[in-house]
C-alpha positions in Angstrom: 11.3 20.9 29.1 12.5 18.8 31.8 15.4 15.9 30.8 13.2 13.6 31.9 10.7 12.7 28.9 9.4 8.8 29.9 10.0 5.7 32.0 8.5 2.1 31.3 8.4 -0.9 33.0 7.8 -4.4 31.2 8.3 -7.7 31.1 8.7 -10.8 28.3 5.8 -11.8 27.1 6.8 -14.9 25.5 9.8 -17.1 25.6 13.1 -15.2 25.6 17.2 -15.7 24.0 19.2 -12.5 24.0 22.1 -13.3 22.6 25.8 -12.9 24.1 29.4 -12.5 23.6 29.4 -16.2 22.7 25.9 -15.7 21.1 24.1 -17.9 23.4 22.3 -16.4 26.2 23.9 -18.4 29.0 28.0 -19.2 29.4 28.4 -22.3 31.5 31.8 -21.6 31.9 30.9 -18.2 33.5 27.7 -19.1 35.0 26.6 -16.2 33.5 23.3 -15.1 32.2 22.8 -12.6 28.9 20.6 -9.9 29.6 19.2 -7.6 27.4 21.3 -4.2 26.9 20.7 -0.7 25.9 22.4 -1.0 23.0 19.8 -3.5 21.4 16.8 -1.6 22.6 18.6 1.5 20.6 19.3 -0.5 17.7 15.6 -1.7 17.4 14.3 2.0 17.8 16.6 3.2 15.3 15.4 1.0 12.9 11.5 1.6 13.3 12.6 5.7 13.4 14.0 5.2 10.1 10.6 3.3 9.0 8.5 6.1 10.1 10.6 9.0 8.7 10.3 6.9 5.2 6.7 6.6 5.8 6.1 10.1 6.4 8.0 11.3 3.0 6.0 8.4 1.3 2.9 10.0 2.6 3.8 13.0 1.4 5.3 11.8 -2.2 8.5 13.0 -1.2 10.4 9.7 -0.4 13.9 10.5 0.0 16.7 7.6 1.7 19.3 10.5 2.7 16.8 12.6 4.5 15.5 9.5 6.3 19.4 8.8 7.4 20.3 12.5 7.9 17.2 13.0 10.3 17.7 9.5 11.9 21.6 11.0 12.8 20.5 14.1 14.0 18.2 12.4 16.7 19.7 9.1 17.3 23.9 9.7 16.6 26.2 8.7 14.7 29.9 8.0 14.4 30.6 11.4 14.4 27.5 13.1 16.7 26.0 12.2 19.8 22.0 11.0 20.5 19.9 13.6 21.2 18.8 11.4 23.9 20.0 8.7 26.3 18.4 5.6 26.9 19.0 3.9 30.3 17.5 0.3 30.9 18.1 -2.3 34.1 17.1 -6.0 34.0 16.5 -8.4 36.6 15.7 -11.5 36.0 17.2 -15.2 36.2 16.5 -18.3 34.3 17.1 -22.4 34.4 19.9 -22.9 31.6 19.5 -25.8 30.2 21.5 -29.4 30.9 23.7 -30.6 28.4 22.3 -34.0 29.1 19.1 -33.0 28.2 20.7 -31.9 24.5 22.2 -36.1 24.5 18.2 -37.4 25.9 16.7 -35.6 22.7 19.1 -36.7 20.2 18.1 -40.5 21.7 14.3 -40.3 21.3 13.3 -37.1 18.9 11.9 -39.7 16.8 9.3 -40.4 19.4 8.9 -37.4 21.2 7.2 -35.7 18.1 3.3 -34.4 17.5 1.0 -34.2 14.8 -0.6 -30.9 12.7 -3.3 -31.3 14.5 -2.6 -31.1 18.0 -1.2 -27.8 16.4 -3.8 -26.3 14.6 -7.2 -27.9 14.7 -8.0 -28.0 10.8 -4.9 -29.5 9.8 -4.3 -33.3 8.9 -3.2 -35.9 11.8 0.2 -36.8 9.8 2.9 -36.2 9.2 4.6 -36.8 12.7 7.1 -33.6 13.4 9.1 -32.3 16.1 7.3 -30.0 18.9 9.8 -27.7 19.2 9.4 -24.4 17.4 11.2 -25.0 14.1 14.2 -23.0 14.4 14.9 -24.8 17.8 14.6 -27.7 16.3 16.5 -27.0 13.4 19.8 -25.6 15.7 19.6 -29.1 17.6 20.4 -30.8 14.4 23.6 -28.9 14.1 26.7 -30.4 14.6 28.0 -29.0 17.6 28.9 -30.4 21.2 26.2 -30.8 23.7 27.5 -28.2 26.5 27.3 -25.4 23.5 23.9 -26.6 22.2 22.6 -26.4 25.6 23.8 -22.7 26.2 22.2 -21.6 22.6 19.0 -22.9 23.4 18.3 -21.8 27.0 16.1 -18.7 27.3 14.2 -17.0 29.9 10.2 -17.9 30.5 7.4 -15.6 30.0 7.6 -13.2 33.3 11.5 -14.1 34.1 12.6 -10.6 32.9 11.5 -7.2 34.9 13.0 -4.5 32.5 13.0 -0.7 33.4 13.9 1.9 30.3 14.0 5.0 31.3 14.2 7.8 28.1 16.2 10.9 28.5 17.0 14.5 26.7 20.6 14.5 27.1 21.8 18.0 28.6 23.1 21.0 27.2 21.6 20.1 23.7 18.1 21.6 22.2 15.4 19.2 21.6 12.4 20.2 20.3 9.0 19.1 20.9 8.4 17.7 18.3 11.6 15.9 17.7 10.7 14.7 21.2 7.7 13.9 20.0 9.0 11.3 17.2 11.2 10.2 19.4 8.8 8.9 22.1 6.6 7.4 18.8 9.4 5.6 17.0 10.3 4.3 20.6 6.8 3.0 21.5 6.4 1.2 18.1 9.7 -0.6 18.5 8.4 -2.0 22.1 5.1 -2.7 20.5 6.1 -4.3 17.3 9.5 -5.3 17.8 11.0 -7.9 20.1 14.5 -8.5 21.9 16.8 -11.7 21.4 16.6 -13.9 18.8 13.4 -15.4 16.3 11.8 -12.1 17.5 10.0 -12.0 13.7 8.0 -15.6 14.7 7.3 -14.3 18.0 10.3 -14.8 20.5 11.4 -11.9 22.6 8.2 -10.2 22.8 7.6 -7.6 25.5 4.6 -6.6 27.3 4.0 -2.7 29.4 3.9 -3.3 33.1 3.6 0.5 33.7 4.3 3.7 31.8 5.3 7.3 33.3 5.3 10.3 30.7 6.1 13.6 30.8 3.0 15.7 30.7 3.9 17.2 27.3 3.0 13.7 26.0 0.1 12.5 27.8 -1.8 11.5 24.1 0.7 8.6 24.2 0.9 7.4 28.1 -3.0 7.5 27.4 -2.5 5.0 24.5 -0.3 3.2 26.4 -2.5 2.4 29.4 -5.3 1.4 26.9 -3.7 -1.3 25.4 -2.1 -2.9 28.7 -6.2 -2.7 29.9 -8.2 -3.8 27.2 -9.1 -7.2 26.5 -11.1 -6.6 23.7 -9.8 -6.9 20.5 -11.3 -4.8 18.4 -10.1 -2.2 20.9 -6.3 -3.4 20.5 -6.8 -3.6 16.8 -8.2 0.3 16.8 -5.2 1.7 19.1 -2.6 0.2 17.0 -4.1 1.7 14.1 -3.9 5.1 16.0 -0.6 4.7 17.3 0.9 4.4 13.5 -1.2 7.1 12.3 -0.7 9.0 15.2 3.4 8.5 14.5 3.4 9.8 11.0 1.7 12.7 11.7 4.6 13.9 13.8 7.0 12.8 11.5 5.5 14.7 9.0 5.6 17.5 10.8 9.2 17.2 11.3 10.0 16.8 7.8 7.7 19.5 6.9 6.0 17.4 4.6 1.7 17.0 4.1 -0.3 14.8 2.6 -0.4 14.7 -1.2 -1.3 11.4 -3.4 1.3 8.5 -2.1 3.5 7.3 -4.2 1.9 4.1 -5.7 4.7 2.0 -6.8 6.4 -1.0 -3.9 8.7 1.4 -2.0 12.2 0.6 -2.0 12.8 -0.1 1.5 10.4 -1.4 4.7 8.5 2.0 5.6 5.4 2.7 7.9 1.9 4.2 6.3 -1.3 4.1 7.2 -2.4 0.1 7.9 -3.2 -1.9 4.7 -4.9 -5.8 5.0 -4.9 -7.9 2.1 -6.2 -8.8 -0.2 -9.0 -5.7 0.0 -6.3 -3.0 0.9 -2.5 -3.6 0.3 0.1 -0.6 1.5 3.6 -0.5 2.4 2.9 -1.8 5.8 0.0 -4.3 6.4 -1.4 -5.3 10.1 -3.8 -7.8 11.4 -5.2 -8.3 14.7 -6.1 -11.5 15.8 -6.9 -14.4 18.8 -5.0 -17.4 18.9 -6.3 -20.3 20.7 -3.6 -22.7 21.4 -5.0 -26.6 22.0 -4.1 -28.4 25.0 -0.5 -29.9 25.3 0.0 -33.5 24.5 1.8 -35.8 26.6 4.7 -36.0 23.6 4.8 -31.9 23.6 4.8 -32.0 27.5 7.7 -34.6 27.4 9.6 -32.7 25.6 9.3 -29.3 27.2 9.7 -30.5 30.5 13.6 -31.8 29.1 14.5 -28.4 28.1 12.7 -27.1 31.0 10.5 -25.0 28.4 7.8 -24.8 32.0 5.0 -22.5 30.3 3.9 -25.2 28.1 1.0 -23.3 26.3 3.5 -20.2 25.6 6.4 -22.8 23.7 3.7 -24.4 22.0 2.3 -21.3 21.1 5.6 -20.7 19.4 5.7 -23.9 17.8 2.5 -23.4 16.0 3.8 -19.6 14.6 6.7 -20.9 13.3 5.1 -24.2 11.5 2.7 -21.4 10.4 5.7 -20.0 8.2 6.8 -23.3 6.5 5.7 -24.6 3.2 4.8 -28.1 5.0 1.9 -25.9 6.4 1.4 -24.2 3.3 0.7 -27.3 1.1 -1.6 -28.7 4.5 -3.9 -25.3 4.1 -4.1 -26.3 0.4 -4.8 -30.1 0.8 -1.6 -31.4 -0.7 0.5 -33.8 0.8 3.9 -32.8 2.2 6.0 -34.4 -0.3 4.3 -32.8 -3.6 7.0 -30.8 -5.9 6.9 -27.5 -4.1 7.6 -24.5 -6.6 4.5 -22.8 -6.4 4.6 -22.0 -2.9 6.8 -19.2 -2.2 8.1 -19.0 0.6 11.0 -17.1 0.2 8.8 -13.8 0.9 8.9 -15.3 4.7 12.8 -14.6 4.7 16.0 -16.2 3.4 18.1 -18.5 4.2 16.0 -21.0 3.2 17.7 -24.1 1.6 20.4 -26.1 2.9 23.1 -28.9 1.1 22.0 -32.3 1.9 24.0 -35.1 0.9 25.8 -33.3 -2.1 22.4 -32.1 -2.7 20.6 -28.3 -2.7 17.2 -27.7 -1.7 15.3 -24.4 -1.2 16.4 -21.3 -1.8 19.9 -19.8 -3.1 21.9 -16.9 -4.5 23.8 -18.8 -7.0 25.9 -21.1 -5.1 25.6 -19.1 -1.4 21.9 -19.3 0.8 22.1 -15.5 1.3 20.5 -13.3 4.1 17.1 -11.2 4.2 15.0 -10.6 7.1 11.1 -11.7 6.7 8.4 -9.2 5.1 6.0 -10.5 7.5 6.2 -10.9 11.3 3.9 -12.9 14.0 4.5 -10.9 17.2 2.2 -11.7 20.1 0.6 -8.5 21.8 -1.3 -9.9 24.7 -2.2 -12.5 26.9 -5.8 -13.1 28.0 -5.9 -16.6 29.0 -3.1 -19.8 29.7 -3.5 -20.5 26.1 -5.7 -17.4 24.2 -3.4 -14.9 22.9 -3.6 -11.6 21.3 -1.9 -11.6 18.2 -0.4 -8.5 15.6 0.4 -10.3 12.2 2.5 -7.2 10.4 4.2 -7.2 7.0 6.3 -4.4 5.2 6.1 -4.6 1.5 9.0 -3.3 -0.2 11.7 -4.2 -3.1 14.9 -4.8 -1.3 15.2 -8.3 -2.3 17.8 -10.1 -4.9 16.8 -9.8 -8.3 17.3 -13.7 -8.6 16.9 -16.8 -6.6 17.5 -20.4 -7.8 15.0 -22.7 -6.5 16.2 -26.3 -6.1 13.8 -29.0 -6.0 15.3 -32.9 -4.6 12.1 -34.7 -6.4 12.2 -32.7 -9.7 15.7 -33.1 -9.7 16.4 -29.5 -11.3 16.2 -26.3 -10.2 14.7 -23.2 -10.9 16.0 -19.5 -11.9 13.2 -16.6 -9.9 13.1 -13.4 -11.3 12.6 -11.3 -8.4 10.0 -8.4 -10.1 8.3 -5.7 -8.2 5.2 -7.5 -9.7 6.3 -11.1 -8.2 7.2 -10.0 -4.8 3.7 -8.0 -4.9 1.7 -11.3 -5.5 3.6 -13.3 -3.2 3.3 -10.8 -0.4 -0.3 -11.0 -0.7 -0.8 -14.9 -1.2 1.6 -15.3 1.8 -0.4 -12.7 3.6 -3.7 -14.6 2.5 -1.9 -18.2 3.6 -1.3 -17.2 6.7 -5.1 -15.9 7.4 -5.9 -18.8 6.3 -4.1 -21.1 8.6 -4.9 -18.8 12.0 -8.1 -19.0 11.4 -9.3 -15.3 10.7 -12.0 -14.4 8.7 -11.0 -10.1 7.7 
């Protein structure tokens, strides 16, 4: 087997902020743009290699956390072993960084340069007024920081402003097997496919799109999957070849842990792991996937305002963001259900979408907290766009892991009820609010399956 095993060219798909030494993506001091590295392309592969290895004992009712890290090690390194392989990746690409003045115009006039639900999403009410930004923009220019580092944090690169070459290697003088190979190239693809580099990569930042794939022959099923999705435009097609992709991934991570198919374990698995696609509420697994279109409506001269001072230029793919992360709040949740914005806000749970989410307003909690600190855990659902087939028509993978790692308590604090309230974080509980948040979000897209 040659060292050579694949190279790929792509591009961002949506906006991009890959963070930095001073986690921002641009230094003014240094004039300086942040680039993506190898090192965060590894990190993101070893992380969906450890998923499918935990799928594929799953599969095989064998689920076992120390072979999942002891295979992981063997391919990818450790602290005390090299990678089986190398991963080499170039960048080119610049960007506009944003103007610090531009940080001091939006703090003068954020309270008119706002939209409505629906210029976002066509169903939803015309009130209340809210900020066009994607919400976690939005949310880091309230912070209290000086303009010149706000404006650093928040510039990114445009759809198309980063060319990025990856080239995957055997590293010499060690045996790699086929099929080790194999997982490797699998794990790899799913990362590119499913993953995303920067930051707010789970509500569709960062995403990446194939420009060109060159396999070694050994692998052709895969450089044929490839070159399917970058050419379809249909999307029952994308839907089917992402299906195949995962399947196709287990199956040779079962074959590397020597494991078949048997019953699978029924129980929430104890960490995020790959299996065959569920979709609730008909068919529930430990990873879920839905393919969708997105329609975005035109941009508004209030939205357009306010991309243009953050020189956001591709207004339909910022707004596109906008309406995935409003899509994840509970102000959109109570919209989808009728209820105004203000209503006591308990029986939406939202804390499946991720934590932090509280905050410590005027003395005050609200949200979500581990006893007296916000506390940290990545969402169990993901928006990650997968195409582009118009300006503002999008291909969209909505993809959720369902697993137990949560706290087993979270204190809810409400500012209208004036009291808060102790969650017991069940197997049970983070089962049903998986699937209503999975239903919610159907709902509020649009789609029908």
């Amino acid at each position: 087997m040659t060292l050579h095993i694949v190279e790929l060219k792509m591009e961002n798909l949506t906006y991009t902020i890959p963070g930095g030494f001073n986690a921002a993506s641009y230094s003014s001091e240094l004039e300086l743009w942040e680039r993506p590295r190898a090192q965060s392309f590894k990190g993101l592969w070893r992380w969906w290699l450890r998923a499918l290895l935990g799928g594929a004992l799953w599969k095989g009712g064998k689920y076992d956390m120390e072979k999942v890290q002891q295979i992981t090690e063997n391919l990818l390194g450790s602290i005390n072993q090299a990678s089986k392989f190398i991963i080499h990746v170039s960048v080119d690409g610049r960007a506009r960084p944003v103007e610090a003045r531009a940080i001091k115009e939006w703090r003068q006039r954020r309270l008119q340069l706002t939209t409505i639900p629906n210029a976002l999403l066509q169903w939803a009410p015309p009130s209340p007024r809210i900020s066009p930004l994607p919400p976690r923009l939005s949310l880091l220019l309230l912070a209290r920081e000086g303009e010149d580092r706000l404006a650093e944090r928040i510039s990114c690169y445009k759809p198309g402003d980063l060319k990025i070459t990856i080239e995957l290697l055997k590293r010499p003088s060690i045996d790699v097997g086929r099929e080790e190979c194999s997982i490797a190239i699998s794990s790899f693809l799913l990362s590119l496919i499913f993953g995303g580099i920067g930051a707010i990569t789970r509500r569709g930042f960062g995403s990446l799109s194939f420009l060109q794939i060159e396999m070694n022959k050994e692998f052709q099923e895969y450089e044929d999957l490839v070159n399917k999705i970058m050419k379809t435009n249909d999307l029952k097609d994308v839907g089917i070849l992402l299906h195949q992709l995962v399947e196709e991934s287990l199956s040779d991570a079962q074959r590397v842990l020597r494991v078949k198919d048997t019953v699978s374990l029924s129980e929430v698995s104890d960490y995020p792991l790959l299996s065959e696609p569920g979709n609730p509420p008909e068919c529930i697994r430990p990873f879920n996937l839905n393919v969708f279109t997105l329609s975005i409506p035109e941009v508004t001269a209030n939205e357009r305002n306010a991309f243009q001072l953050f020189r956001f230029e591709d207004y339909e793919a910022m707004k596109l963001l906008t309406v995935i992360g409003y899509s994840t709040m509970k102000t959109f949740w109570k919209l989808i259900d009728g209820k105004e914005v203000d209503v006591p806000d308990s029986i939406w749970e939202t804390w499946i979408m991720g934590l932090p989410r509280g905050q410590e307003h005027k003395g005050k909690k609200t949200g979500y907290w581990l006893d007296d600190e916000l506390g940290r855990r990545i969402s169990a659902i993901s928006i990650k766009p997968i195409k582009r087939l118009r300006k503002n028509l999008w291909v969209i993978s909505m993809y959720g892991f369902l697993s137990k790692d949560w706290n087993s308590t979270l204190y809810h604090y409400s500012t209208k009820k004036q009291k808060f309230e102790k969650i017991i974080i069940s197997p049970e509980r983070i089962s049903k609010a998986f699937i209503d948040a999975w239903i919610k979000l159907k709902q509020i897209y649009g789609v029908k399956q």
